[in-house]
Structure formats: structure tokens, C-alpha cells
C-alpha positions in Angstrom: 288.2 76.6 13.6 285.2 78.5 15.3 282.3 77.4 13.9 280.5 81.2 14.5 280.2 83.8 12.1 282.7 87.1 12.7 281.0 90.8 11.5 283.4 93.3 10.5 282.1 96.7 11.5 284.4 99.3 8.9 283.9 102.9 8.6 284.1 103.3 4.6 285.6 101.8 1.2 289.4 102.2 2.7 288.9 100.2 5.7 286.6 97.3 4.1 289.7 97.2 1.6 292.1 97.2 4.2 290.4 94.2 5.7 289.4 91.9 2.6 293.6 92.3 2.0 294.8 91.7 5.1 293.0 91.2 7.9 290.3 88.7 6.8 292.1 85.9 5.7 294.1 85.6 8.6 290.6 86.0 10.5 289.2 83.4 8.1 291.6 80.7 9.8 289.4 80.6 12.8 285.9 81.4 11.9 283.7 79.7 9.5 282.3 82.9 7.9 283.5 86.6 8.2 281.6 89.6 6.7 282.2 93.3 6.8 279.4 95.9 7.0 279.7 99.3 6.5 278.5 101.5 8.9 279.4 105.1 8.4 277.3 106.0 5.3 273.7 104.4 7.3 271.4 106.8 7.9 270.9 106.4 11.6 274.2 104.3 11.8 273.9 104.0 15.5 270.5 102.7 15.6 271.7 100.2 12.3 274.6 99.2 14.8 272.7 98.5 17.8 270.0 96.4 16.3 273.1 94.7 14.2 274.5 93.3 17.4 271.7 92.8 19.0 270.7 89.8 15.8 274.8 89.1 15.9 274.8 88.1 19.9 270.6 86.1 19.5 272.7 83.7 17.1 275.6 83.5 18.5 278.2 85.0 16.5 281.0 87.3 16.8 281.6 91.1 15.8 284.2 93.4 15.8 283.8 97.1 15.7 286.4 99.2 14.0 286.8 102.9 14.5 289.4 105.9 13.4 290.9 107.7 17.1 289.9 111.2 14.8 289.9 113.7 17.5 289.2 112.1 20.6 291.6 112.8 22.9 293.0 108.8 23.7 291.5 105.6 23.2 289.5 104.9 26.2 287.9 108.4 25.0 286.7 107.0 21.8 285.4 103.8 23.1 282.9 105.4 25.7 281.8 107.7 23.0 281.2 104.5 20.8 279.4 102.9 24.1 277.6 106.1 24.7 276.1 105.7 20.9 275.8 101.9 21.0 274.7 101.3 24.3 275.1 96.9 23.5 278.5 97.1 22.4 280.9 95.1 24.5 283.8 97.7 25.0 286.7 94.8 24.0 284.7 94.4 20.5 286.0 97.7 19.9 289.1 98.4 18.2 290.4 101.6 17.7 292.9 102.6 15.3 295.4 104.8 15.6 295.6 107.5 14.2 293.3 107.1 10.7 293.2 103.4 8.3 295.6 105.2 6.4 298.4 104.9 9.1 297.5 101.0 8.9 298.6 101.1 5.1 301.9 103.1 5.6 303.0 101.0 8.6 303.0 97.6 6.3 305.2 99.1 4.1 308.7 98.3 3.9 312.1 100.2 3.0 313.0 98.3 0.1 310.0 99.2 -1.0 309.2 102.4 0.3 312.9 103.3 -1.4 311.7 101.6 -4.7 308.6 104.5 -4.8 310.8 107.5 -3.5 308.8 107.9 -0.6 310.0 108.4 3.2 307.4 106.8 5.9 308.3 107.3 9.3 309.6 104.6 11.8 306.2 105.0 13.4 302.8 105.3 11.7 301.0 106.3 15.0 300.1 109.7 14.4 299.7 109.8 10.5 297.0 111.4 9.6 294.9 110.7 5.7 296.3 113.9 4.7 299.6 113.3 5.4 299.2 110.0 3.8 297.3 111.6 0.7 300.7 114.0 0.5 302.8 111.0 0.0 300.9 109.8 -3.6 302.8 109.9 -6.1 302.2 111.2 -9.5 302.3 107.4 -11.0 299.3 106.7 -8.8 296.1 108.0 -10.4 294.2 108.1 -7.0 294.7 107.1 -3.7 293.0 103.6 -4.0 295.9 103.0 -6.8 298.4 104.0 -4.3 296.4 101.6 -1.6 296.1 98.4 -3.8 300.2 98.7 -4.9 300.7 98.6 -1.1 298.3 96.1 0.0 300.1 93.9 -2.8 303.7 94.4 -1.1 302.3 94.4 2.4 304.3 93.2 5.6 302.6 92.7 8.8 305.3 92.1 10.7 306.6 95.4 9.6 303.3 97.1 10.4 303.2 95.0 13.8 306.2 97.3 14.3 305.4 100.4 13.3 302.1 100.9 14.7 300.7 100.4 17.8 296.8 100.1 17.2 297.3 97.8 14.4 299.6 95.3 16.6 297.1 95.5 18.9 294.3 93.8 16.4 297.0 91.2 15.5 297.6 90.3 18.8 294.5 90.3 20.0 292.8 88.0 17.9 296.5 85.6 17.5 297.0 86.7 14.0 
């Protein structure tokens, strides 16, 4: 186990979910203490970032920096715009995910399942968008973050691995 700390940066309430579910306790086999922080609702967010990092890297820890594709035009796009805000972020701290967090969530899910709520995801999550996903809520669901927690309970991540690109790309690059 790596005895540094590991700081989550999440845009909003859907991706710090996303995380706590899935992501951090596979993350919490190697490091001693993970933590998300919010970032998108700072006032000055990239000045809140910047400073972050800076404490982050005087004691030693780790950080990861999560951010939606939105409308940039590829990934290596995004990340410069990210480096261009936050000039002490170390471009492979930066994940980018493809296309929204909501494409994360579809991808886990699987066909039993998927065929057990009605609903028809495609064999690639890549380019699904949070409308798209907000389309697919059912009428059972009284929001979307029902809809989110019934998947994050019946959650594969070997099926996401497969059905989305930027979120096998988290998984493999930290050996989850």
C-alpha cells in the first residue's frame, strides 16, 4: 500500500458519487487515504485548484484531476485547456472522460440487467451524452440520482471496461 494521500478532483455531486461507488475503493487498495474535492462550484475554481496542488505536491501526496471532454474537440484539446487554467497540473494527473460521467454509469451496466429495466444502452457509451442518459430514466425512478444509485448497486466494471474507452483508461492506468 502507498502510504501518500490520493485527491480526487470531481466536477459535481454525479462524479463524487460515481467515485465513492466505484472507483475509490479499488483506489483505497493502494493508498492510505483518498479524498474527493469538488471543484466546479469554487468561486475562482482555477485559482482553488492551483493552490490545491501546489499544498498536494509540498507534502507529498497524489492527485487526480477528473474532467468531462464537453465540447472540446479530442482529448489532448481538453487537457491543454485544463493546463492553460492550471498552469501546475501535471498533464498525466488529468483524466478525461468520455463523453460526460453519465456515459461512465451506462457503460457498467449489464444486459441482464439493462433487459430487467426495459432500457436499450448501446455497445459503446463513448459518445453518450447526460441528456441522452437523462432520456433513458424511467418513470419508476423519481430522479436521476435514483436511476444512478440502482445502477451503481448492479455495476460491472468489466462491462464498463468494455464499453467505454475513457473509463478503461482510468482502470488501467492506475491497475484497477
Amino acid at each position: 500500500m502507498n502510504c501518500k494521500p490520493l485527491y480526487i478532483f470531481v466536477e459535481g455531486d454525479d462524479d463524487e458519487r460515481f467515485f465513492q461507488e466505484i472507483v475509490i475503493p479499488i483506489l483505497k487498495r493502494k493508498y492510505a487515504h483518498v479524498k474527493i474535492i469538488k471543484y466546479a462550484q469554487k468561486p475562482k475554481k482555477f485559482e482553488y485548484i492551483t493552490k490545491f496542488i501546489k499544498s498536494i505536491q509540498s507534502m507529498g501526496g497524489d492527485y487526480i484531476y477528473v474532467t468531462d471532454i464537453n465540447t472540446s474537440p479530442c482529448i489532448t484539446a481538453k487537457k491543454e485547456n485544463i493546463r492553460h487554467n492550471v498552469p501546475n497540473i501535471s498533464n498525466d494527473k488529468i483524466i478525461v472522460v468520455v463523453k460526460e460521467i453519465e456515459s461512465w454509469y451506462l457503460a457498467g451496466l449489464n444486459k441482464s440487467f439493462t433487459k430487467n429495466l426495459g432500457i436499450k444502452i448501446p455497445s459503446t457509451t463513448n459518445t453518450v451524452t447526460k441528456e441522452q442518459f437523462y432520456r433513458l430514466i424511467l418513470q419508476k425512478f423519481n430522479s436521476h440520482i435514483d436511476f444512478m444509485r440502482e445502477i451503481l448497486k448492479n455495476f460491472s466494471i468489466e462491462d464498463a471496461k468494455e464499453k467505454n474507452k475513457s473509463f478503461k483508461y482510468l482502470m488501467e492506468k492506475y491497475d484497477c
